[in-house]
SERO-4910 file (N, C-alpha, C, O; in steps of 0.05 Angstrom, whole numbers):
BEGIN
 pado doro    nc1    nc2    nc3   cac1   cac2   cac3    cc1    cc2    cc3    oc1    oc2    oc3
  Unk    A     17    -24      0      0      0      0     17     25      0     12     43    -16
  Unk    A     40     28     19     59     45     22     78     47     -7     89     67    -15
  Unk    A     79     22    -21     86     39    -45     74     36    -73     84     37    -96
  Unk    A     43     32    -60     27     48    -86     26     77    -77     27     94    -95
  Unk    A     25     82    -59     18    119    -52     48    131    -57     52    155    -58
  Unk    A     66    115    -58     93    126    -65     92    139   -103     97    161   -114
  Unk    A     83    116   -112     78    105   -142     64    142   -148     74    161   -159
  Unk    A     42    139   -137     17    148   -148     35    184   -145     35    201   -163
  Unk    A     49    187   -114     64    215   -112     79    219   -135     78    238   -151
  Unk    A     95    199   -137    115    210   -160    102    216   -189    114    227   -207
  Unk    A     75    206   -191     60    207   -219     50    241   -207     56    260   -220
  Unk    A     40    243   -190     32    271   -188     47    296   -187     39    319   -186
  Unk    A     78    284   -188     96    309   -187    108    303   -220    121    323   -227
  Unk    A    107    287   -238    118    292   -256     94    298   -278    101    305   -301
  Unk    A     61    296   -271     50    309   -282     49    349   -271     40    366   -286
  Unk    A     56    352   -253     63    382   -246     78    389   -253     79    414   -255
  Unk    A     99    376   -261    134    377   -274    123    388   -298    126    412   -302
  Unk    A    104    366   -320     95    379   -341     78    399   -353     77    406   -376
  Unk    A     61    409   -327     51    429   -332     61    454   -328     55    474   -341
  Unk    A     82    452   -305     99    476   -320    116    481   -327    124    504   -324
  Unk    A    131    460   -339    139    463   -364    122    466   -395    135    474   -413
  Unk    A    105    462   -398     80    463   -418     52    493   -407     30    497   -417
  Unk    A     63    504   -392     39    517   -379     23    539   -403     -1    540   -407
  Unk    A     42    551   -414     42    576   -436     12    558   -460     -9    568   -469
  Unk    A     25    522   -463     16    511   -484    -21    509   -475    -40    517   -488
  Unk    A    -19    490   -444    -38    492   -423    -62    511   -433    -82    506   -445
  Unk    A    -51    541   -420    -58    560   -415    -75    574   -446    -94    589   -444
  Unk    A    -68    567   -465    -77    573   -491    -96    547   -492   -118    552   -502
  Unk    A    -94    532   -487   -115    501   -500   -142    510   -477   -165    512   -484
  Unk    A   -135    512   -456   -158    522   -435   -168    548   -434   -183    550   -415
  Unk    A   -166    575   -453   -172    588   -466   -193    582   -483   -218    586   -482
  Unk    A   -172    568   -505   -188    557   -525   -226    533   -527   -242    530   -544
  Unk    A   -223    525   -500   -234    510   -495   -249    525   -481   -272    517   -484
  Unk    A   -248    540   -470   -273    559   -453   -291    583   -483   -314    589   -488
  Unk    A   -267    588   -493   -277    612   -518   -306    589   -536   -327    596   -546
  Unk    A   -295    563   -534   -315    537   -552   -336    544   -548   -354    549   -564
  Unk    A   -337    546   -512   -361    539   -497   -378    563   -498   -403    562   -496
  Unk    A   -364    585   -502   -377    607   -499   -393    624   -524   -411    640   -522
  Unk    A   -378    612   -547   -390    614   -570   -373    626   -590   -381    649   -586
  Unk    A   -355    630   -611   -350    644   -623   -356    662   -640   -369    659   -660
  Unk    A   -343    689   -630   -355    714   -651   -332    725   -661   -309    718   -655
  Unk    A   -341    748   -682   -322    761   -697   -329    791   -694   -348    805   -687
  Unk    A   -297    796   -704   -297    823   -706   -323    847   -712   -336    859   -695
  Unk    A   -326    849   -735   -352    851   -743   -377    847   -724   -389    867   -716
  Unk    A   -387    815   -714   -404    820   -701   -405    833   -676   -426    837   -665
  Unk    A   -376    841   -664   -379    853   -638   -375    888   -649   -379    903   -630
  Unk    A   -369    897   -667   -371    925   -681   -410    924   -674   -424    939   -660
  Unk    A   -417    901   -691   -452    914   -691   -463    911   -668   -485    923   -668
  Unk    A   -459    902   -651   -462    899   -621   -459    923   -610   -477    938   -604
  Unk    A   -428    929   -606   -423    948   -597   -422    983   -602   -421   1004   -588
  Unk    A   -424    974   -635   -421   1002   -643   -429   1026   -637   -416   1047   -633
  Unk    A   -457   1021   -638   -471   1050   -642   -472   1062   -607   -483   1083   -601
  Unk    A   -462   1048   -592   -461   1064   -567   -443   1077   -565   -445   1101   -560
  Unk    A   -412   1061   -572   -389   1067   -568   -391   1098   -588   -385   1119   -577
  Unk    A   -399   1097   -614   -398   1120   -628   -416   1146   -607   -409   1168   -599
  Unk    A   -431   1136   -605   -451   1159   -586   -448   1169   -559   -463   1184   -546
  Unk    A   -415   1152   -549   -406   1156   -526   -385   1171   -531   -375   1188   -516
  Unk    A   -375   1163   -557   -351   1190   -566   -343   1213   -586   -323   1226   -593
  Unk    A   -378   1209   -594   -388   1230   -620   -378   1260   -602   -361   1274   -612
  Unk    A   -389   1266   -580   -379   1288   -568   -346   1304   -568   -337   1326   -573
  Unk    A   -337   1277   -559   -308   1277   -564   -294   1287   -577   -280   1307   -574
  Unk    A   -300   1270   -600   -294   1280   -633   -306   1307   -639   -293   1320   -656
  Unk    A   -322   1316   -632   -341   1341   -648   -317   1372   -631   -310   1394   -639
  Unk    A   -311   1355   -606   -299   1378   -585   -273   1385   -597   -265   1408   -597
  Unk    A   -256   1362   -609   -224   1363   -620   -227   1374   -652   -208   1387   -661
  Unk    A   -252   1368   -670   -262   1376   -693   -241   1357   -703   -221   1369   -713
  Unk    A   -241   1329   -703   -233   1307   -719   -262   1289   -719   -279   1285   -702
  Unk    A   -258   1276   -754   -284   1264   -762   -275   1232   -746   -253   1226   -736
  Unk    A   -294   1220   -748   -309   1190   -733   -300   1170   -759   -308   1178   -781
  Unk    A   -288   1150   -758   -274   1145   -749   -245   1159   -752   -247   1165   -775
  Unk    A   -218   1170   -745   -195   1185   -750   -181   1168   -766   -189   1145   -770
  Unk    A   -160   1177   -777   -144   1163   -797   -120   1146   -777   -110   1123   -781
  Unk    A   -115   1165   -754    -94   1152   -744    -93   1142   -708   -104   1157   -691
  Unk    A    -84   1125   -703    -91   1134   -674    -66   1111   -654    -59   1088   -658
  Unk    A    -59   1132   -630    -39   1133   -616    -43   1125   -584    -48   1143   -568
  Unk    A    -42   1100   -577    -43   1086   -556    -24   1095   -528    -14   1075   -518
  Unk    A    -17   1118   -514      1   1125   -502     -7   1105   -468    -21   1116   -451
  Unk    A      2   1082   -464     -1   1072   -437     25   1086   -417     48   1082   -424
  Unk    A     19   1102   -394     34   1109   -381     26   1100   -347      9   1109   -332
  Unk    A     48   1073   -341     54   1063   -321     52   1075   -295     38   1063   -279
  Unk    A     63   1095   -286     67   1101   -257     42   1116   -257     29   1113   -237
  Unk    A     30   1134   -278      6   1149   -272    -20   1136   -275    -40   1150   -277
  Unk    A    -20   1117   -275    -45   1092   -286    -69   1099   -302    -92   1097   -295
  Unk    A    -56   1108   -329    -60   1125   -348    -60   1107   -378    -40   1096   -387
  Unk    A    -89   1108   -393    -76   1109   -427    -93   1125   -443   -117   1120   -447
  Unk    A    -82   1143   -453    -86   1163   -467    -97   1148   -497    -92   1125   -504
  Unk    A   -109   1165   -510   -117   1158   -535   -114   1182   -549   -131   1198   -541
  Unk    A   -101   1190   -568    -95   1199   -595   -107   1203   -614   -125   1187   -611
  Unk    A   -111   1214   -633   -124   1206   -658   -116   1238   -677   -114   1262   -671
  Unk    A   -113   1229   -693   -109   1251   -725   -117   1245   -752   -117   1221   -760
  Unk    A   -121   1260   -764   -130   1256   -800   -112   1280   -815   -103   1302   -808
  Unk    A   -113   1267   -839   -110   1284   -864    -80   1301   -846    -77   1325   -842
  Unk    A    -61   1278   -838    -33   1287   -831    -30   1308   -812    -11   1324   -812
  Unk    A    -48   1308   -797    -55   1332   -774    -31   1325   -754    -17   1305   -756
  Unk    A    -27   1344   -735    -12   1332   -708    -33   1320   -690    -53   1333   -683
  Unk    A    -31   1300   -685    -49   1279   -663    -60   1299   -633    -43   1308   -617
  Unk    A    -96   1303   -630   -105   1307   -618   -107   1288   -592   -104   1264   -596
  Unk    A   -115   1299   -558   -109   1278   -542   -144   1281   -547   -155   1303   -551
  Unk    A   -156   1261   -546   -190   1250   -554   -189   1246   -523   -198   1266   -510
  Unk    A   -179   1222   -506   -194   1214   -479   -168   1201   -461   -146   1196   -471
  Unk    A   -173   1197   -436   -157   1186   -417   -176   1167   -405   -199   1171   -397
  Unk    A   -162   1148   -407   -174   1131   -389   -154   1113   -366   -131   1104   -370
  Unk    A   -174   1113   -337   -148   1102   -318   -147   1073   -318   -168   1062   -311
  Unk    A   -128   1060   -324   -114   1031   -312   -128   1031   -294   -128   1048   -276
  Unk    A   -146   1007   -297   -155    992   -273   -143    967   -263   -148    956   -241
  Unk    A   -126    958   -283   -119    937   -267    -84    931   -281    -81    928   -305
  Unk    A    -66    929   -267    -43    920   -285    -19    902   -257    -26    899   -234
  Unk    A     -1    895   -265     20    887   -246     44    890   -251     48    903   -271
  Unk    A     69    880   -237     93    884   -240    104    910   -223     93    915   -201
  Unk    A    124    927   -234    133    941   -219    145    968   -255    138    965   -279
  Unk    A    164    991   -245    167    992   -272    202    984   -279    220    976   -265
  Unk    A    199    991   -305    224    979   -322    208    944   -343    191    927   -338
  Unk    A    226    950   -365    208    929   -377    203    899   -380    220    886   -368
  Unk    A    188    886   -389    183    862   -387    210    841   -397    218    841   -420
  Unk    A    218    831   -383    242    814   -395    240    782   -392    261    770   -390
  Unk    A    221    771   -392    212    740   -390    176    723   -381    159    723   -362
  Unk    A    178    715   -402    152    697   -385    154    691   -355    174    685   -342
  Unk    A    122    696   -344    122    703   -315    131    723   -302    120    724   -280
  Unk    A    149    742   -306    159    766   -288    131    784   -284    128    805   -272
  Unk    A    115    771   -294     84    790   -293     93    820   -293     83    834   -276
  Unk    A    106    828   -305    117    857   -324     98    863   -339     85    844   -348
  Unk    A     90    895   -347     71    899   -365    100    912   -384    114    930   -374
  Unk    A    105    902   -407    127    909   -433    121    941   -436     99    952   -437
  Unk    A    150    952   -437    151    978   -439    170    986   -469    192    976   -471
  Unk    A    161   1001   -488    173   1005   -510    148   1021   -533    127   1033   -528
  Unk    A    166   1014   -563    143   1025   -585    131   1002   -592    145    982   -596
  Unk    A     97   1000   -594     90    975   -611     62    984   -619     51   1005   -611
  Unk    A     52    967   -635     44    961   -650      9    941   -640     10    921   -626
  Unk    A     -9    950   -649    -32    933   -657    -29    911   -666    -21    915   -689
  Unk    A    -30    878   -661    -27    856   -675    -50    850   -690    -52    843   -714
  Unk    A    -75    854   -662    -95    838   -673   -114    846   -654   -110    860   -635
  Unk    A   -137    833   -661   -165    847   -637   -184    817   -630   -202    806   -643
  Unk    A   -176    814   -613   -191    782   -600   -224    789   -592   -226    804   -572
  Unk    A   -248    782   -604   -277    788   -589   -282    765   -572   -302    765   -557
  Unk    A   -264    746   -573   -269    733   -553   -261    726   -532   -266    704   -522
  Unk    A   -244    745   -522   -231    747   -502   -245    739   -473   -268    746   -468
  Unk    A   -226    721   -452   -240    724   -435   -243    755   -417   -261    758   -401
  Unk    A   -228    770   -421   -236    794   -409   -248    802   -423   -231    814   -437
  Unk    A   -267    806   -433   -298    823   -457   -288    824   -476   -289    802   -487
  Unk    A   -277    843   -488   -252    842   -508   -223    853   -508   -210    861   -488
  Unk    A   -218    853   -530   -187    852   -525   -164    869   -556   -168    863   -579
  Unk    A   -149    883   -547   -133    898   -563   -103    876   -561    -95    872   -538
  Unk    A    -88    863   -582    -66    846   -576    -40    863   -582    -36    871   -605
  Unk    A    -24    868   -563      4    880   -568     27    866   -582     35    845   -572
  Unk    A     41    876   -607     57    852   -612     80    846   -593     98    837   -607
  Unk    A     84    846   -580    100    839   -553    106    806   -555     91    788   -548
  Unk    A    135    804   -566    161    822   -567    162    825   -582    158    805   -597
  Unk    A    167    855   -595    181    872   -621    204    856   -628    213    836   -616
  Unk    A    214    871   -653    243    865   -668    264    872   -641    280    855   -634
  Unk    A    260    902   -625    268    913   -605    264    886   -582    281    869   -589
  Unk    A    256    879   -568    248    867   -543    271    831   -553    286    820   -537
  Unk    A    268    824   -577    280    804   -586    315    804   -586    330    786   -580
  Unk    A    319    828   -593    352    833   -603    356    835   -572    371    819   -561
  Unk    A    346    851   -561    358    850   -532    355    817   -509    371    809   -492
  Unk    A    335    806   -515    338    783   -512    365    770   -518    380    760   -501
  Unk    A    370    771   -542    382    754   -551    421    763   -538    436    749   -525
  Unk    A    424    789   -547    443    803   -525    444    791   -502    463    777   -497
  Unk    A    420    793   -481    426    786   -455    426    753   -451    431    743   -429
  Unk    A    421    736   -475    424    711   -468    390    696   -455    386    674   -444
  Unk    A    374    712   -461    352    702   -453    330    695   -472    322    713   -488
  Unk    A    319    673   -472    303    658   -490    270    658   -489    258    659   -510
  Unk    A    261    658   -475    231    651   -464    223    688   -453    226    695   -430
  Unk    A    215    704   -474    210    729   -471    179    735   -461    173    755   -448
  Unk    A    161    716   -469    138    715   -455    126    721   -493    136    718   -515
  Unk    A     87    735   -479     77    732   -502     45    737   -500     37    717   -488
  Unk    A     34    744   -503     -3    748   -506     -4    777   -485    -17    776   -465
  Unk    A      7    795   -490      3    820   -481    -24    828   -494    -28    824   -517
  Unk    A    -43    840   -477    -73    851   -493    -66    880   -473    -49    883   -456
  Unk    A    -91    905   -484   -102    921   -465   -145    905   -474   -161    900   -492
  Unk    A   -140    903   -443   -173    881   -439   -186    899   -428   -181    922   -422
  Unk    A   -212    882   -426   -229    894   -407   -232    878   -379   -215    863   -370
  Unk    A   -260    885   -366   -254    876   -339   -226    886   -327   -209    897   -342
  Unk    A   -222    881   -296   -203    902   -282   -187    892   -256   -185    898   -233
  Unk    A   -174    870   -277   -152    850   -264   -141    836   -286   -153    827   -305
  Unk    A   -110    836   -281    -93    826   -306    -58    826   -291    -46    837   -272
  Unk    A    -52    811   -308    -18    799   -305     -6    804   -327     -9    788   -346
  Unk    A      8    822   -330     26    840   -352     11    848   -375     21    852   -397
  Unk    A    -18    852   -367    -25    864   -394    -38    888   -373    -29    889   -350
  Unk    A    -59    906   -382    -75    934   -378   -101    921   -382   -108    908   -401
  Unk    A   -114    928   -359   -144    916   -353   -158    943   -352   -152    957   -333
  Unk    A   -178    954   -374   -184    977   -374   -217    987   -363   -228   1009   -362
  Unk    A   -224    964   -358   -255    959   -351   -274    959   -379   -267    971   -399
  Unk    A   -300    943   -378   -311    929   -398   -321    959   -421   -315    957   -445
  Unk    A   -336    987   -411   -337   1008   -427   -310   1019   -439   -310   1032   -460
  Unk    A   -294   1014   -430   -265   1033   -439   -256   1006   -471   -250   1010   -494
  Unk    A   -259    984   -457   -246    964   -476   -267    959   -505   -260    954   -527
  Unk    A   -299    965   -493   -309    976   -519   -301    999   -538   -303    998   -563
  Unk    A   -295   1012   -527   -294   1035   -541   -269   1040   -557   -268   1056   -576
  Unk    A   -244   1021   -547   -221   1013   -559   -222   1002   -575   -202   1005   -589
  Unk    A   -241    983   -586   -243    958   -594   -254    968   -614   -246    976   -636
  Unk    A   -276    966   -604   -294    979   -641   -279   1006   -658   -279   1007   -682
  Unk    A   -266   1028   -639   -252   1059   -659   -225   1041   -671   -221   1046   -695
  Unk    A   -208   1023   -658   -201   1006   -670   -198    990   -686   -177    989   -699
  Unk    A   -224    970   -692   -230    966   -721   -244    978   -741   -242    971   -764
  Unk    A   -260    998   -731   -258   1018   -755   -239   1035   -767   -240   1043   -790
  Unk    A   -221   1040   -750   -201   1055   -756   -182   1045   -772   -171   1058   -790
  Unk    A   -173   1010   -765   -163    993   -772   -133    987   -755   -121   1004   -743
  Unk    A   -127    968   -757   -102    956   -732    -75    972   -749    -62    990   -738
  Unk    A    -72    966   -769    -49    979   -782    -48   1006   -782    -26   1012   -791
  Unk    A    -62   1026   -776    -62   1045   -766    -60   1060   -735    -64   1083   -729
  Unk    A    -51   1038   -719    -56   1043   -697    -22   1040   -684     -8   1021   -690
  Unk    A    -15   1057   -670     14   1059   -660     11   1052   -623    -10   1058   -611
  Unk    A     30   1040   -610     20   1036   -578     47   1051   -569     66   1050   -585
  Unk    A     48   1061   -550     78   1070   -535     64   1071   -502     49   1087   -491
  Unk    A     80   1044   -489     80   1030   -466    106   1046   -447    129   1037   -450
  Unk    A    101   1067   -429    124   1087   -415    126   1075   -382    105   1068   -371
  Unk    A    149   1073   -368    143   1075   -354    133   1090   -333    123   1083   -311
  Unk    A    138   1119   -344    132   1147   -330    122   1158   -359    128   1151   -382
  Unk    A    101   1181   -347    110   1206   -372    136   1224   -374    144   1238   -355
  Unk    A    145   1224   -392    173   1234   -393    173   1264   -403    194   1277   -407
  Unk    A    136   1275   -408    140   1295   -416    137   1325   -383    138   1349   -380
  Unk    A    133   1300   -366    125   1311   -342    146   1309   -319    151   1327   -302
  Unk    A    156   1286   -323    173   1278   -298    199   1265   -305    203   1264   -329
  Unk    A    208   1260   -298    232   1232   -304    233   1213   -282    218   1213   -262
  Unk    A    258   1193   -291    245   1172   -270    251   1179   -239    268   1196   -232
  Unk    A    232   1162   -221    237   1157   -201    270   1154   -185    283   1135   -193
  Unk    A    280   1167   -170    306   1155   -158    310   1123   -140    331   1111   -137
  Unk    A    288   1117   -133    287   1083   -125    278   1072   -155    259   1057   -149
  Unk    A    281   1072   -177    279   1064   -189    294   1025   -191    318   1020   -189
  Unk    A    276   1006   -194    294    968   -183    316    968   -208    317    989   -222
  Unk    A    329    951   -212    354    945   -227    341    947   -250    318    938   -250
  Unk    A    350    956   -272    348    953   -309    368    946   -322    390    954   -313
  Unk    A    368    933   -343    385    932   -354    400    955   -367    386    975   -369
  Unk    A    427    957   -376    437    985   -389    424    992   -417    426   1013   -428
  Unk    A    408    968   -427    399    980   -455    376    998   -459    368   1011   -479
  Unk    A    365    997   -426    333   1013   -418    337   1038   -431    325   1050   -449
  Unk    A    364   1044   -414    367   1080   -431    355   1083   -465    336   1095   -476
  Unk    A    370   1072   -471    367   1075   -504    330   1064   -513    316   1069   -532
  Unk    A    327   1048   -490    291   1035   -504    279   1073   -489    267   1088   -504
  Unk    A    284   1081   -464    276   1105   -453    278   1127   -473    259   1142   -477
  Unk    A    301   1129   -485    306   1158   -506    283   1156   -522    266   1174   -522
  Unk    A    282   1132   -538    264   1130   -559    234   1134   -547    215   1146   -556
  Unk    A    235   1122   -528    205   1130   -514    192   1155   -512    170   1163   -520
  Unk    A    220   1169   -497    214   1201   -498    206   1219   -523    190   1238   -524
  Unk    A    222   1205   -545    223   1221   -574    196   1220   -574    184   1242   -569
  Unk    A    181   1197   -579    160   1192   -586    137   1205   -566    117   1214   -577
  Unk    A    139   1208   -536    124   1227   -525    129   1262   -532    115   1280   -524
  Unk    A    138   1263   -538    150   1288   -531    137   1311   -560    139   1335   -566
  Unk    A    126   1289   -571    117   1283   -603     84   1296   -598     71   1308   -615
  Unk    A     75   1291   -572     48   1298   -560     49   1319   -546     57   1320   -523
  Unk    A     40   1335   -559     26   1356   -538      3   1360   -519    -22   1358   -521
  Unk    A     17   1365   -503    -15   1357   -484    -22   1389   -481     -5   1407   -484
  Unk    A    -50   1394   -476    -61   1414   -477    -62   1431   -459    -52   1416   -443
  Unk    A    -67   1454   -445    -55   1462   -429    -72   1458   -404    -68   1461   -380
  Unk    A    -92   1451   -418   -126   1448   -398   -125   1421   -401   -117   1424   -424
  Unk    A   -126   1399   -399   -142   1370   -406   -172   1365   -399   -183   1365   -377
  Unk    A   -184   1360   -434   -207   1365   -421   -226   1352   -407   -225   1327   -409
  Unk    A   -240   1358   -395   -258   1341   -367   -268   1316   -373   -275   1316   -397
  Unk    A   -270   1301   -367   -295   1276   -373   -321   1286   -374   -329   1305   -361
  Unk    A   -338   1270   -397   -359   1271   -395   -377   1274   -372   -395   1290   -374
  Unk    A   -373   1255   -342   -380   1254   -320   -374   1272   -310   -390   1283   -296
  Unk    A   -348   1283   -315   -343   1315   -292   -359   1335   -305   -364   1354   -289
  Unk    A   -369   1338   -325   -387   1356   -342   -407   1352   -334   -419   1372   -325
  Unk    A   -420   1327   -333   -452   1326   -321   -455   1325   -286   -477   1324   -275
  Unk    A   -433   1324   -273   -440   1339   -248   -437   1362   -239   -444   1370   -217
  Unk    A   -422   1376   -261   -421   1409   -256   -450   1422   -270   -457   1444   -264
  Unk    A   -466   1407   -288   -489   1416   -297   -515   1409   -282   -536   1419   -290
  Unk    A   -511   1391   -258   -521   1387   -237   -525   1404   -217   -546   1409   -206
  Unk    A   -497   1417   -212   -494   1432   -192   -494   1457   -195   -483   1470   -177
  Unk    A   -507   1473   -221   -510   1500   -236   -486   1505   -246   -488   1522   -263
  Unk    A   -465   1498   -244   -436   1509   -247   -429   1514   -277   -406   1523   -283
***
C-alpha cells in the first residue's frame, strides 16, 4: 500500500513537472476551450453589437477636437506610474489630438520592462496593434505585438530565450502584464479600433511620462539597454502635446451641470 501511494506521488509530481513546463501551451488550449463553450464571434459581429453606443459615447469627443469618426490615425500612449492610457487620434496628416484618458484599472509588475515569461511585467517600449480578440475572456481585447524586433535583439544580447507573449489592453479590471481597462473603456477601444483599422494604430508603453517627470530615484535594477529603449520612448512622447487644460470627462461635465456650475 505504502508503495502504491509512493507510485501514485511521483505520478503527481511529474505530471506538475509537465505542466509547467507546458503551462504557456496549457494555458492557450484552456482558453481555447472555454472561448468553444462560450461561443465564437467576430470582429464585425462585436462592431454591430457594440457600435452605435461606443460612437454615441464619443461623438462628443470628436465634435470637441473637430476630428471626423472614425480618425485616420490613432496613438495608444499607456503610461505606467500614472495609471493612465491616453488615446490619440489625427486625420489628413494633422498633429495627433489627445481624444480621452482613461485610468488603468488593473495592471501588475513594478516599472522597467518586461524581460521574460512570468515576471508579470507589463512590456515597456514602441509597438504596434497585432490583432483584436472578441473573444476574449476579459470582454474584449486589443493584442500587443510583444516582443518587437526591439524586445528580441535585446533578448538575444542578454542571453535570454523565453521572452513571454499574449500582451492585450482588456477589459474587466484584473490582469498579469497586460492593462485591464474595464468592460466600457475596452469597448470603445475595440470597435474605434476596427474601424479605424489595426495597421493604423501605434502603442507607446512608458514607464513614467517623460513629458512631465523623469524617473523615479528608487527606481529596481534595469538593464543598461533601458536607456536607449527610454530615449526612444521620450522622442515619441514628446511628439504629443498635451493641452494646457485636459479636457474634463464627460462625468465631470454632467455633475457640474447638476450643480449649476
Amino acid at each position: 500500500m505504502k508503495i502504491k501511494r509512493i507510485h501514485i506521488l511521483f505520478a503527481l509530481l511529474v505530471l506538475a513537472g509537465c505542466a509547467f513546463c507546458f503551462r504557456a501551451q496549457l494555458r492557450q488550449s484552456v482558453v481555447a476551450a472555454i472561448q468553444i463553450l462560450k461561443g465564437r464571434k467576430t470582429v464585425a459581429g462585436r462592431v454591430d453589437e457594440f457600435g452605435d453606443a461606443v460612437r454615441e459615447r464619443l461623438g462628443p469627443d470628436f465634435e470637441r477636437i473637430g476630428i471626423a469618426y472614425p480618425p485616420e490615425k490613432i496613438i495608444l500612449v499607456g503610461l505606467k506610474r500614472e495609471n493612465l492610457l491616453e488615446l490619440w487620434v489625427s486625420q489628413n496628416q494633422e498633429k495627433p489630438k489627445l481624444l480621452k484618458s482613461y485610468p488603468i484599472l488593473g495592471a501588475s509588475g513594478i516599472l522597467g520592462p518586461k524581460l521574460k515569461e512570468g515576471d508579470m511585467q507589463v512590456p515597456e517600449g514602441l509597438y504596434r496593434v497585432e490583432s483584436l480578440n472578441p473573444n476574449s475572456l476579459y470582454h474584449l481585447a486589443l493584442r500587443v505585438n510583444y516582443p518587437n524586433e526591439f524586445d528580441r535583439a535585446k533578448g538575444t544580447l542578454d542571453g535570454r530565450e523565453n521572452l513571454g507573449c499574449d500582451i492585450m489592453i482588456h477589459g474587466k479590471n484584473c490582469s498579469i502584464g497586460c492593462l485591464a481597462m474595464g468592460d466600457e473603456a475596452a469597448e470603445e477601444l475595440f470597435v474605434l479600433a476596427a474601424e479605424t483599422g489595426i495597421d493604423n494604430i501605434s502603442v507607446i508603453l512608458s514607464p513614467v511620462d517623460f513629458r512631465t517627470r523623469e524617473l523615479p530615484s528608487n527606481m529596481p535594477e534595469i538593464p543598461e539597454w533601458t536607456a536607449e529603449l527610454y530615449n526612444s520612448i521620450r522622442t515619441e512622447l514628446n511628439k504629443l502635446k498635451m493641452p494646457s487644460h485636459p479636457p474634463a470627462s464627460r462625468s465631470a461635465e454632467k455633475r457640474k451641470k447638476e450643480k449649476g456650475l
